[in-house]
KOLZANU-475755 format. One record per residue (C-alpha): x, y, z negated; residue in three letters; residue number from 1. Coordinates in Angstrom, 3 decimals, decimal comma. Example, Ala and Ser with C-alpha at 12.3 -4.5 7.8 and 13.67 -1.06 7.14 Angstrom:
BEGIN
<x=12,300 | y=-4,500 | z=-7,800 | code=ALA | pos=1>
<x=13,670 | y=-1,060 | z=-7,140 | code=SER | pos=2>
END
This chain:
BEGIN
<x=-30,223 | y=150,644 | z=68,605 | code=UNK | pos=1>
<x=-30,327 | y=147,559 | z=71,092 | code=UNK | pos=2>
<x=-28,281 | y=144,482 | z=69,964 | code=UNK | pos=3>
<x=-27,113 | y=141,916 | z=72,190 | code=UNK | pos=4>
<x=-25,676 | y=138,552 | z=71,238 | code=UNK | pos=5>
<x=-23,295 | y=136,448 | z=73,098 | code=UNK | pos=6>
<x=-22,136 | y=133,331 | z=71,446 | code=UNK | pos=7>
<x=-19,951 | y=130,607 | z=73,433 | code=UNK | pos=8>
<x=-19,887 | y=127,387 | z=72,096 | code=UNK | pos=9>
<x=-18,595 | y=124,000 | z=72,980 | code=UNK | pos=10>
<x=-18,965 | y=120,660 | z=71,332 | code=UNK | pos=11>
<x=-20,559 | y=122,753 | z=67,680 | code=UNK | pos=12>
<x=-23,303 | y=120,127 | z=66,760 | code=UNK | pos=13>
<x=-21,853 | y=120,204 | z=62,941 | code=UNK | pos=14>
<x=-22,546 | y=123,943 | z=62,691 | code=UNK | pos=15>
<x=-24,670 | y=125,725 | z=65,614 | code=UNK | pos=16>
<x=-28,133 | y=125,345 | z=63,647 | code=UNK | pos=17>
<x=-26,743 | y=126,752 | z=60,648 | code=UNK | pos=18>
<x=-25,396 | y=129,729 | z=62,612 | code=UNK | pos=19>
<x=-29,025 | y=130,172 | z=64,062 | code=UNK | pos=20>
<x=-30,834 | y=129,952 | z=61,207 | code=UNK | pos=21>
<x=-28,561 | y=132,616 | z=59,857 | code=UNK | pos=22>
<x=-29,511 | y=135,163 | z=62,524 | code=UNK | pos=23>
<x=-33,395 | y=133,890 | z=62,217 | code=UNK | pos=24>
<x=-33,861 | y=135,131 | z=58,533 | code=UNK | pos=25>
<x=-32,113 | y=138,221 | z=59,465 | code=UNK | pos=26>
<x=-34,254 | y=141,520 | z=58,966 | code=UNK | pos=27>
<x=-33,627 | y=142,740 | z=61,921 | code=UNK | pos=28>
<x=-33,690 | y=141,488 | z=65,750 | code=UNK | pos=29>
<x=-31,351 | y=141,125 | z=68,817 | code=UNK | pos=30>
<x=-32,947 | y=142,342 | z=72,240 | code=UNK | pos=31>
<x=-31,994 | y=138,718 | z=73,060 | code=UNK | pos=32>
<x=-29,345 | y=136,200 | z=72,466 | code=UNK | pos=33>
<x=-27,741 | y=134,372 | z=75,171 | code=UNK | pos=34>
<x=-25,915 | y=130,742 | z=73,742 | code=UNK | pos=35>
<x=-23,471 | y=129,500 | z=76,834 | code=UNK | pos=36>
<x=-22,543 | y=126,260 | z=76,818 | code=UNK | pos=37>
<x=-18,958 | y=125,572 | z=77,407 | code=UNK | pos=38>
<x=-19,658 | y=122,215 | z=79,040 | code=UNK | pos=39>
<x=-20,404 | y=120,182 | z=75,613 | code=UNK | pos=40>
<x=-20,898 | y=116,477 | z=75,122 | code=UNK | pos=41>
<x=-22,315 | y=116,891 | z=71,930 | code=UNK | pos=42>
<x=-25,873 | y=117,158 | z=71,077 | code=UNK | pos=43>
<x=-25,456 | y=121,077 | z=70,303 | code=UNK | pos=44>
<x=-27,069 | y=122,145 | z=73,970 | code=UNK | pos=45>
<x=-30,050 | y=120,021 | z=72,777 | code=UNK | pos=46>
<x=-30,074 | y=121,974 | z=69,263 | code=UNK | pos=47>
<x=-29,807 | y=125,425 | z=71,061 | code=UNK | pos=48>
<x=-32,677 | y=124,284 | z=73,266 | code=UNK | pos=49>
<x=-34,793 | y=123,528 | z=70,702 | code=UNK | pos=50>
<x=-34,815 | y=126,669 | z=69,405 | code=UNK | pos=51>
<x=-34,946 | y=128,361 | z=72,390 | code=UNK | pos=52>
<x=-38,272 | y=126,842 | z=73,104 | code=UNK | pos=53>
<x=-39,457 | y=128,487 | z=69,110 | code=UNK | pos=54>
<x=-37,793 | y=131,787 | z=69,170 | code=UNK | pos=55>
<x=-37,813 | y=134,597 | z=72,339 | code=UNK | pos=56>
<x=-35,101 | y=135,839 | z=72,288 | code=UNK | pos=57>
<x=-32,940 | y=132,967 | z=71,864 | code=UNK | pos=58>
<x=-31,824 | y=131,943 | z=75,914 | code=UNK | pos=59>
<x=-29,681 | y=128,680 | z=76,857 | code=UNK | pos=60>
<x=-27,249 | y=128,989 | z=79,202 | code=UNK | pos=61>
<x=-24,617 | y=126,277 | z=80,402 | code=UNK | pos=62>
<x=-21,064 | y=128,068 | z=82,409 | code=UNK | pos=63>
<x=-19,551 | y=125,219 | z=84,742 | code=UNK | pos=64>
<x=-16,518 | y=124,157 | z=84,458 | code=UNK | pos=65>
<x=-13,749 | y=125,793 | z=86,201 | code=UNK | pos=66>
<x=-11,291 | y=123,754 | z=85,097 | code=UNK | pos=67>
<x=-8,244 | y=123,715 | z=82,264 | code=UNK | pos=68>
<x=-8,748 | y=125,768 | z=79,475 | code=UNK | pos=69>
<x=-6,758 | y=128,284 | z=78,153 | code=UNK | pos=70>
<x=-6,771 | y=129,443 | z=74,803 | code=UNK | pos=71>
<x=-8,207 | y=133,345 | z=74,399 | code=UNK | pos=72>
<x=-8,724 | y=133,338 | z=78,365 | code=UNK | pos=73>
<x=-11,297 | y=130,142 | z=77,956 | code=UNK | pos=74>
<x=-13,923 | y=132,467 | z=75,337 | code=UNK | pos=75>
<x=-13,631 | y=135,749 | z=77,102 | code=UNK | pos=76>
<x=-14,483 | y=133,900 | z=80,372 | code=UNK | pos=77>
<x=-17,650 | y=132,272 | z=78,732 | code=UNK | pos=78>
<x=-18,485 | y=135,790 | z=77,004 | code=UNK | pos=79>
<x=-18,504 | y=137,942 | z=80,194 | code=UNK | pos=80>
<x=-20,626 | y=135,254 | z=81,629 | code=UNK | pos=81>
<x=-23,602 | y=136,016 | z=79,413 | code=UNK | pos=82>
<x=-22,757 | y=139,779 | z=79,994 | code=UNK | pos=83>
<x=-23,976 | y=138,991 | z=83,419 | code=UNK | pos=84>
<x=-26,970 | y=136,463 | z=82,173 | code=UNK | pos=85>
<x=-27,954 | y=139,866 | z=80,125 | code=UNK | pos=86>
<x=-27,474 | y=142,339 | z=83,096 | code=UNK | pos=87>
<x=-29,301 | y=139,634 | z=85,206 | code=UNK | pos=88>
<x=-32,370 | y=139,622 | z=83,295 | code=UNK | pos=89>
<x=-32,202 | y=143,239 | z=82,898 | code=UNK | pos=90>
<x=-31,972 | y=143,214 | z=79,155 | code=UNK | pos=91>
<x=-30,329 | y=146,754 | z=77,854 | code=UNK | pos=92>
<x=-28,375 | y=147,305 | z=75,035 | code=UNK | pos=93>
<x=-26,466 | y=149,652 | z=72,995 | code=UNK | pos=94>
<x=-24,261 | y=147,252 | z=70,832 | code=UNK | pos=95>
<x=-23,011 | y=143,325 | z=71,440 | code=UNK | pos=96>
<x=-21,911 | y=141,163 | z=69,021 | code=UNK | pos=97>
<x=-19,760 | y=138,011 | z=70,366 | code=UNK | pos=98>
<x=-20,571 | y=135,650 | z=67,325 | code=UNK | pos=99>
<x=-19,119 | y=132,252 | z=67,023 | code=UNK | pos=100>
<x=-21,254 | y=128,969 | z=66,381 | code=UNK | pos=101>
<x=-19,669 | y=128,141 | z=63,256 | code=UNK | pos=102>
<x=-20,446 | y=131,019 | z=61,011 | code=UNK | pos=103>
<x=-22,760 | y=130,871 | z=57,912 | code=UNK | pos=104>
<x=-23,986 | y=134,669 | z=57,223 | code=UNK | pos=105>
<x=-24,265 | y=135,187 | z=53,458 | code=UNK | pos=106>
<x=-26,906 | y=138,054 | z=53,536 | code=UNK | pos=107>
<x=-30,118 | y=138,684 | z=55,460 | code=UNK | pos=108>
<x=-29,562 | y=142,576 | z=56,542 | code=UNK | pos=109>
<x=-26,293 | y=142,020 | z=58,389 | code=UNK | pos=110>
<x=-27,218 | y=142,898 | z=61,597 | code=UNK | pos=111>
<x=-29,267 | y=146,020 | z=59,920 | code=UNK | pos=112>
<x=-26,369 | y=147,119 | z=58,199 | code=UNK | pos=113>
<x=-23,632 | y=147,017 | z=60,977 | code=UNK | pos=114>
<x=-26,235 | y=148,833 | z=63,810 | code=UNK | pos=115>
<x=-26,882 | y=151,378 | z=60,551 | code=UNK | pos=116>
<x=-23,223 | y=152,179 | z=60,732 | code=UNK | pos=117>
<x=-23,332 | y=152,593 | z=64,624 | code=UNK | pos=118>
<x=-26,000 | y=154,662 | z=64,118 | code=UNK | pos=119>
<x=-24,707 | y=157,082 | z=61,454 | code=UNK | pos=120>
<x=-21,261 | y=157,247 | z=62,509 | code=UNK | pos=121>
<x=-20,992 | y=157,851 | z=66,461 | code=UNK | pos=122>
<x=-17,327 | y=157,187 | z=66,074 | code=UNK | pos=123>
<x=-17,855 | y=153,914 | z=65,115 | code=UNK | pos=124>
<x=-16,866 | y=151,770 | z=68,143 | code=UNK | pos=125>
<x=-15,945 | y=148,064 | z=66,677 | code=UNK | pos=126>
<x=-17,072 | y=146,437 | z=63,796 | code=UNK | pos=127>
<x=-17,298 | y=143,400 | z=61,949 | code=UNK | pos=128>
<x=-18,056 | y=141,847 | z=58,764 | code=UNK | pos=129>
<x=-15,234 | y=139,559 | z=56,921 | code=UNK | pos=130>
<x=-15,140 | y=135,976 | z=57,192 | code=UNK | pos=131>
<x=-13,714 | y=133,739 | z=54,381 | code=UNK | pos=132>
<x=-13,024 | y=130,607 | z=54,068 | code=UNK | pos=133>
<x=-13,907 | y=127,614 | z=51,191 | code=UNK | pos=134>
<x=-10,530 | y=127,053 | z=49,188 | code=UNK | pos=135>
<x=-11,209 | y=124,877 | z=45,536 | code=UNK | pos=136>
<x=-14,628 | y=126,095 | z=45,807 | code=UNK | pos=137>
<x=-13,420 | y=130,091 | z=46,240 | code=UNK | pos=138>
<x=-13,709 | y=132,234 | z=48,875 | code=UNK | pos=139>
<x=-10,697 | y=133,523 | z=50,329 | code=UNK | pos=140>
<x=-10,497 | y=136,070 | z=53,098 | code=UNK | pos=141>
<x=-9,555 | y=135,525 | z=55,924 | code=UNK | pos=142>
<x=-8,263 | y=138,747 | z=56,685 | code=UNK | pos=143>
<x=-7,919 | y=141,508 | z=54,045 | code=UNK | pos=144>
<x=-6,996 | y=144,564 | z=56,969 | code=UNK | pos=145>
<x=-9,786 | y=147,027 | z=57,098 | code=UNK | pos=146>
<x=-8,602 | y=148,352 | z=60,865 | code=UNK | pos=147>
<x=-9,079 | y=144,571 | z=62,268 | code=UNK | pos=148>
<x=-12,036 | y=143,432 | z=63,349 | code=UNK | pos=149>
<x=-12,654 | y=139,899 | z=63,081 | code=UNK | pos=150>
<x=-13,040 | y=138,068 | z=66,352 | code=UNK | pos=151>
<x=-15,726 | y=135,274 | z=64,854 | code=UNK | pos=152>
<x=-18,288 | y=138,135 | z=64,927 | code=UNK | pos=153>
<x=-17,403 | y=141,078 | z=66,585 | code=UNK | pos=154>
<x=-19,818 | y=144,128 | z=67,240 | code=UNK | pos=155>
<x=-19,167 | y=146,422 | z=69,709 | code=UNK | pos=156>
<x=-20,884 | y=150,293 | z=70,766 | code=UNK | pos=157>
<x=-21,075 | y=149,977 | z=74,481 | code=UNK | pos=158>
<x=-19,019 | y=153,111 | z=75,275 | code=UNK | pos=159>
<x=-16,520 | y=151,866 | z=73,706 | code=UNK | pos=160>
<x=-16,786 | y=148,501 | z=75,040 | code=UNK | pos=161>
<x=-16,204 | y=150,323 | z=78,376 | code=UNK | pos=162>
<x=-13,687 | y=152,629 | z=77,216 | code=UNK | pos=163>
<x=-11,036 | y=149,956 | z=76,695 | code=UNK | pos=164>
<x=-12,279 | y=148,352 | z=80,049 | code=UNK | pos=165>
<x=-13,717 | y=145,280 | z=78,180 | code=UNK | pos=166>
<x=-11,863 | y=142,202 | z=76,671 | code=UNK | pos=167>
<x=-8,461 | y=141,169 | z=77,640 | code=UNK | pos=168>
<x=-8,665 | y=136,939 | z=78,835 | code=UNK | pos=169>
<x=-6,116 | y=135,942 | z=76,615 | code=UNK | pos=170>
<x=-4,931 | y=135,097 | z=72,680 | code=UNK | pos=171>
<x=-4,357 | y=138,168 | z=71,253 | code=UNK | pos=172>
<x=-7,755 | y=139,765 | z=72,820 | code=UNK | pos=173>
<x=-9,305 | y=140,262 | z=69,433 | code=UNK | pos=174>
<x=-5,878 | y=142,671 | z=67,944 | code=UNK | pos=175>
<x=-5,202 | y=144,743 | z=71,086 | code=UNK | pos=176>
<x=-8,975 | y=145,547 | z=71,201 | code=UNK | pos=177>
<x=-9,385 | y=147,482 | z=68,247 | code=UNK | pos=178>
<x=-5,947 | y=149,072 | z=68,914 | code=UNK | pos=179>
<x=-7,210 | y=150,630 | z=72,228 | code=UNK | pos=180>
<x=-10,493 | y=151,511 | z=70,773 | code=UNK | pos=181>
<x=-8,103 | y=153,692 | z=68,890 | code=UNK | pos=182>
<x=-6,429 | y=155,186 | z=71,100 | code=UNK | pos=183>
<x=-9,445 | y=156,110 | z=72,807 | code=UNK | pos=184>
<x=-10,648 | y=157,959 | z=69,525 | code=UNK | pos=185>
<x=-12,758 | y=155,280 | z=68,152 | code=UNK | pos=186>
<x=-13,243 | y=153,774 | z=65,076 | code=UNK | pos=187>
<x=-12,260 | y=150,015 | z=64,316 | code=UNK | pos=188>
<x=-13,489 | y=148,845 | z=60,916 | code=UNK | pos=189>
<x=-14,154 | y=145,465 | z=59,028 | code=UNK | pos=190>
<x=-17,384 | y=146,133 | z=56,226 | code=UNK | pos=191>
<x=-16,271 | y=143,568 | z=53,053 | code=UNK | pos=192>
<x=-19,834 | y=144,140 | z=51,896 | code=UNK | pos=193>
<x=-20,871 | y=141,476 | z=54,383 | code=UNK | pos=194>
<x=-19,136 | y=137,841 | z=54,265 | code=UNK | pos=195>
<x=-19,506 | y=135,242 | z=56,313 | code=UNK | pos=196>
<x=-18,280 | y=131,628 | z=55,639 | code=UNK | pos=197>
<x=-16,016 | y=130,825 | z=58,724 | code=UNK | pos=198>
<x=-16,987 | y=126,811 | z=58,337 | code=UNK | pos=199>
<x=-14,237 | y=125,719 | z=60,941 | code=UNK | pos=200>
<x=-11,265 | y=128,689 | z=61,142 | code=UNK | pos=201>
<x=-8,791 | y=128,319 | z=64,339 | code=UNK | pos=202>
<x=-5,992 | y=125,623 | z=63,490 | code=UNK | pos=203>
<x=-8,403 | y=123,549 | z=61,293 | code=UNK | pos=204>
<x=-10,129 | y=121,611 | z=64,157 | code=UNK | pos=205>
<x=-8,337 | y=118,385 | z=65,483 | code=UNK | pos=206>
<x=-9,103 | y=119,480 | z=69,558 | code=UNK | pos=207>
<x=-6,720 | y=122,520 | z=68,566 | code=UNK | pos=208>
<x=-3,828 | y=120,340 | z=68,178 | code=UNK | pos=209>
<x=-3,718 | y=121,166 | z=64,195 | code=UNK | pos=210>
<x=-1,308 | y=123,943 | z=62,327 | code=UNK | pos=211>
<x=1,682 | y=123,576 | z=64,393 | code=UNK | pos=212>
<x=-0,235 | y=124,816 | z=67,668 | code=UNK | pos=213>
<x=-2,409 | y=126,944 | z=65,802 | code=UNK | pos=214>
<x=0,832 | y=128,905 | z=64,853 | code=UNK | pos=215>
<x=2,472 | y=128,390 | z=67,873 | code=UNK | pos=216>
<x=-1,081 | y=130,394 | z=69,571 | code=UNK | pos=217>
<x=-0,663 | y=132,656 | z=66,660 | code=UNK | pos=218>
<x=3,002 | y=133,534 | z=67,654 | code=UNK | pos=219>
<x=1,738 | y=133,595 | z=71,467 | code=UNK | pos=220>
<x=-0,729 | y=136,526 | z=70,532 | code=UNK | pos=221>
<x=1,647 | y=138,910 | z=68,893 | code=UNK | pos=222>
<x=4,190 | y=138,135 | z=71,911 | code=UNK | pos=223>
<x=1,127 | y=138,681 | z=73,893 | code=UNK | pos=224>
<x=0,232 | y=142,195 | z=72,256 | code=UNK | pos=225>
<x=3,661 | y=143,403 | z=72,470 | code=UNK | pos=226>
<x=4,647 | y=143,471 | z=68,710 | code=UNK | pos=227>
<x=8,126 | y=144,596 | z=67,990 | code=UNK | pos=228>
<x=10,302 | y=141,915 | z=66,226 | code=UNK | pos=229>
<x=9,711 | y=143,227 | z=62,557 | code=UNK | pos=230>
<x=6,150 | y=142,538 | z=62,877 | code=UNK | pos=231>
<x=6,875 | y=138,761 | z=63,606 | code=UNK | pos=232>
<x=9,027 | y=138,493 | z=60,552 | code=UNK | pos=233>
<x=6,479 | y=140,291 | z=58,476 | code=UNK | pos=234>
<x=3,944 | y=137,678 | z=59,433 | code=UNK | pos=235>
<x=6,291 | y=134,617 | z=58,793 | code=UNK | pos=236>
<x=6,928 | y=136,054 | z=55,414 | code=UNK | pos=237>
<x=3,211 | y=136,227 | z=54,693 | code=UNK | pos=238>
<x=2,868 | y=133,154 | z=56,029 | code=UNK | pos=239>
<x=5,337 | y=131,387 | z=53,517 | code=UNK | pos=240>
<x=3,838 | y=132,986 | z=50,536 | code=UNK | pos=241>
<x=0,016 | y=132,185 | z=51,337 | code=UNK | pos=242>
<x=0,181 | y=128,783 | z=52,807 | code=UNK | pos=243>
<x=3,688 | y=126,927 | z=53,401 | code=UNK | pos=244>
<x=7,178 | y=127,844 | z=53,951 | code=UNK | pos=245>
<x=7,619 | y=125,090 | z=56,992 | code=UNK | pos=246>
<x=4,409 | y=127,261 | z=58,491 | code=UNK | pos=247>
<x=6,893 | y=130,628 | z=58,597 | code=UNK | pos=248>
<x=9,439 | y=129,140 | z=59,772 | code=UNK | pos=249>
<x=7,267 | y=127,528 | z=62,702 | code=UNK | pos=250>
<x=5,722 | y=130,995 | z=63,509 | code=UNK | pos=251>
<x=9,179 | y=133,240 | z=63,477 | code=UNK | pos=252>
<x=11,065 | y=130,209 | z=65,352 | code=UNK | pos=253>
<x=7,947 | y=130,129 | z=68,406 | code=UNK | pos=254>
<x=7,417 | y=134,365 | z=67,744 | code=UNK | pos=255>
<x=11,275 | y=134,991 | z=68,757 | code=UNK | pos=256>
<x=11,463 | y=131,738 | z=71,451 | code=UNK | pos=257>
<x=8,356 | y=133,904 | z=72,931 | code=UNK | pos=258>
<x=9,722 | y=137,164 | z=72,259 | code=UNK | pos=259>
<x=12,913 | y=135,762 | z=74,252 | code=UNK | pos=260>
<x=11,506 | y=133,472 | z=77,114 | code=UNK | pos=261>
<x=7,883 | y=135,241 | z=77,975 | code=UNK | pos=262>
<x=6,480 | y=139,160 | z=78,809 | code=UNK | pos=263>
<x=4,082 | y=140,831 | z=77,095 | code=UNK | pos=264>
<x=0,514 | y=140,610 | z=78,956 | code=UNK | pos=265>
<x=0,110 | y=144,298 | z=77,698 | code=UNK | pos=266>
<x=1,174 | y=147,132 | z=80,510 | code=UNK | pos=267>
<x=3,700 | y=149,242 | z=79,439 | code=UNK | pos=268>
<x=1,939 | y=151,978 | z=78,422 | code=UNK | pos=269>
<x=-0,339 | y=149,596 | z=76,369 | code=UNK | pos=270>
<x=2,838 | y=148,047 | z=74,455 | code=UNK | pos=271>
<x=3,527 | y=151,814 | z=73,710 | code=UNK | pos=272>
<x=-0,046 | y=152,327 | z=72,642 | code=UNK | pos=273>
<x=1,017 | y=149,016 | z=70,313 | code=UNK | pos=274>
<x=3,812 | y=150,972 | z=68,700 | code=UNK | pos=275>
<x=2,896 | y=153,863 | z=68,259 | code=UNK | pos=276>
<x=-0,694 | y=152,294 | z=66,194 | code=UNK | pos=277>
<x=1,635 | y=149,959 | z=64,026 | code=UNK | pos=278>
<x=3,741 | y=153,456 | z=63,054 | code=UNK | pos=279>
<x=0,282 | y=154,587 | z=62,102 | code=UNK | pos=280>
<x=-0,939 | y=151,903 | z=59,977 | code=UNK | pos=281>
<x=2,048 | y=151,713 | z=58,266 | code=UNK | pos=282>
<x=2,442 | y=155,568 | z=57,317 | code=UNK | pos=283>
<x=-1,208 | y=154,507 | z=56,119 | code=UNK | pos=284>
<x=-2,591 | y=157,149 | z=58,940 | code=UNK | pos=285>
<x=-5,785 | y=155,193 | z=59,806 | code=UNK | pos=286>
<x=-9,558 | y=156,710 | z=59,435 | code=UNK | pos=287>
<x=-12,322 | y=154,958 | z=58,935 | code=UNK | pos=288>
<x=-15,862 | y=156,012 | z=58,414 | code=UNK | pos=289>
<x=-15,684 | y=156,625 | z=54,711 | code=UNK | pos=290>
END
C-alpha cells in the first residue's frame, strides 16, 4: 500500500529531528513526506531542509500566513495544504498519516505494522498507535480508548478519508472523525502494540496558554462535537481523579458555559450520529478488527 505523510509544524526545533530520525530507521517507506512549515522562527525549517537534501522522499514546504490562528482550524488548514503539495506532484497513495513533529516512535516496523492492518482488514479505515507520556520516569497513556484514534499520528485508508468528506477545521476534528468513519461502516482503532512518546502533549507548551486554556480547548471540542451534558461531567470526574480536582472543575464550569452560550459545529444529523455512537460505546457495542 502507498503511504503518505503530512506533518505541520511550527516553531519544533527541540523535537523535529528526533521525529525524522524515527521515520528514517523505519522498515518500511512513505511514497513521500511533505513537512509544511507553519511560518516558524525557529531553526526547525533549516533542520527539515537538511534532511530533505539526504533523504527523497522527505519535501519542505512553507504555507503563508493567513493570519490569526485558530486552534484545530490552524492544523487542518496546514494538513490539506500538503494534500495539494501531494496531488501537485502527482504522488498517489492509498493511506496518509498526519504525524506531529514532536513524536519519538519506540519501534522500527510501525509504519509496516499499521499499512499490514490496512491491508488485512479492508474495514480498517483509521488507525493509530498510542502515545504516552514521561511521568516519574513511567509511561502513561495518553489515552486508554481503543475506538479513538490519536490525533499526534493518525493513519487514514483513503476511502474512508473521503467517506467522511475529510477533516473538520476545528478542535474536536480528531473525535468526530473516527465517529463518522463509523457510521460509514468503518473501523476506528488505536494498536497499544506501538507507543510513541508524545515529548510535548497539548496544554504542556507555554504558546498554548498552559492547563487552564488547554481545558478550556478541551471543553470547546466536546461542545464542538455535540456531546450531551453527561459526557462533560464524565470527563470532569476523570479529570479530578487523574490529574487535579481545580482541573474538573475548570473543564465542567467552561463545558456547561459552552454548552449554554455556543452551537455545536456538528449538523444536526451529525450531533445525532454523536449520540447514537456514545449509546454504542457504552452498551460496549463497538468492533474492532480482532
Amino acid at each position: 500500500m502507498k503511504l503518505l505523510i503530512i506533518t505541520p509544524f511550527k516553531n519544533e526545533e527541540s523535537s523535529i529531528r528526533q521525529t525524522i530520525e524515527s521515520i528514517a530507521k523505519q522498515t518500511t517507506t512513505p511514497e513521500a513526506w511533505i513537512l509544511v512549515d507553519d511560518n516558524s522562527t525557529d531553526t526547525s525549517p533549516e533542520i527539515v531542509k537538511e534532511y530533505s537534501h539526504r533523504i527523497n522522499f522527505i519535501h519542505y514546504y512553507t504555507k503563508e500566513n493567513e493570519g490569526a490562528r485558530a486552534t484545530g482550524k490552524n492544523v487542518i488548514d496546514v494538513f490539506n495544504f500538503g494534500l495539494a503539495k501531494a496531488a501537485e506532484m502527482g504522488i498517489g497513495w492509498d493511506v496518509v498519516l498526519k504525524l506531529d513533529a514532536d513524536l519519538v516512535i519506540d519501534r522500527t516496523d510501525y509504519l509496516e505494522f499499521i499499512l499490514d492492518k490496512f491491508y488485512r482488514y479492508p474495514a480498517l479505515g483509521i488507525a493509530s498507535g498510542a502515545t504516552y507520556i514521561l511521568k516519574n520516569g513511567r509511561k502513561v497513556i495518553e489515552s486508554k480508548h481503543k475506538w479513538h484514534t490519536q490525533g499526534p499520528n493518525k493513519f487514514y485508508r483513503k476511502e474512508c478519508f473521503e467517506a467522511i468528506g475529510g477533516l473538520r477545521p476545528y478542535k474536536g476534528w480528531d473525535g468526530i472523525d473516527d465517529i463518522l468513519a463509523r457510521h460509514k461502516g468503518y473501523l476506528t482503532e488505536k494498536f497499544f502494540e506501538q507507543q510513541i512518546w508524545h515529548l510535548y502533549p497539548t496544554q504542556t507548551r507555554h504558546t498554548e496558554g498552559g492547563i487552564k486554556s488547554g481545558v478550556k480547548r478541551e471543553a470547546a471540542s466536546y461542545q464542538n462535537r455535540d456531546y450531551p451534558v453527561y459526557m462533560f461531567i464524565l470527563k470532569a470526574l476523570k479529570l479530578a481523579k487523574e490529574r487535579k480536582v481545580y482541573e474538573g472543575f475548570l473543564f465542567l464550569y467552561y463545558g456547561l458555559k459552552q454548552k449554554a452560550l455556543t452551537k455545536p459545529l456538528v449538523t444536526n444529523e451529525e450531533g445525532k450520529i454523536v449520540r447514537d455512537f456514545l449509546k454504542q460505546r457504552f452498551l460496549k457495542k463497538i468492533k474492532y478488527t480482532a
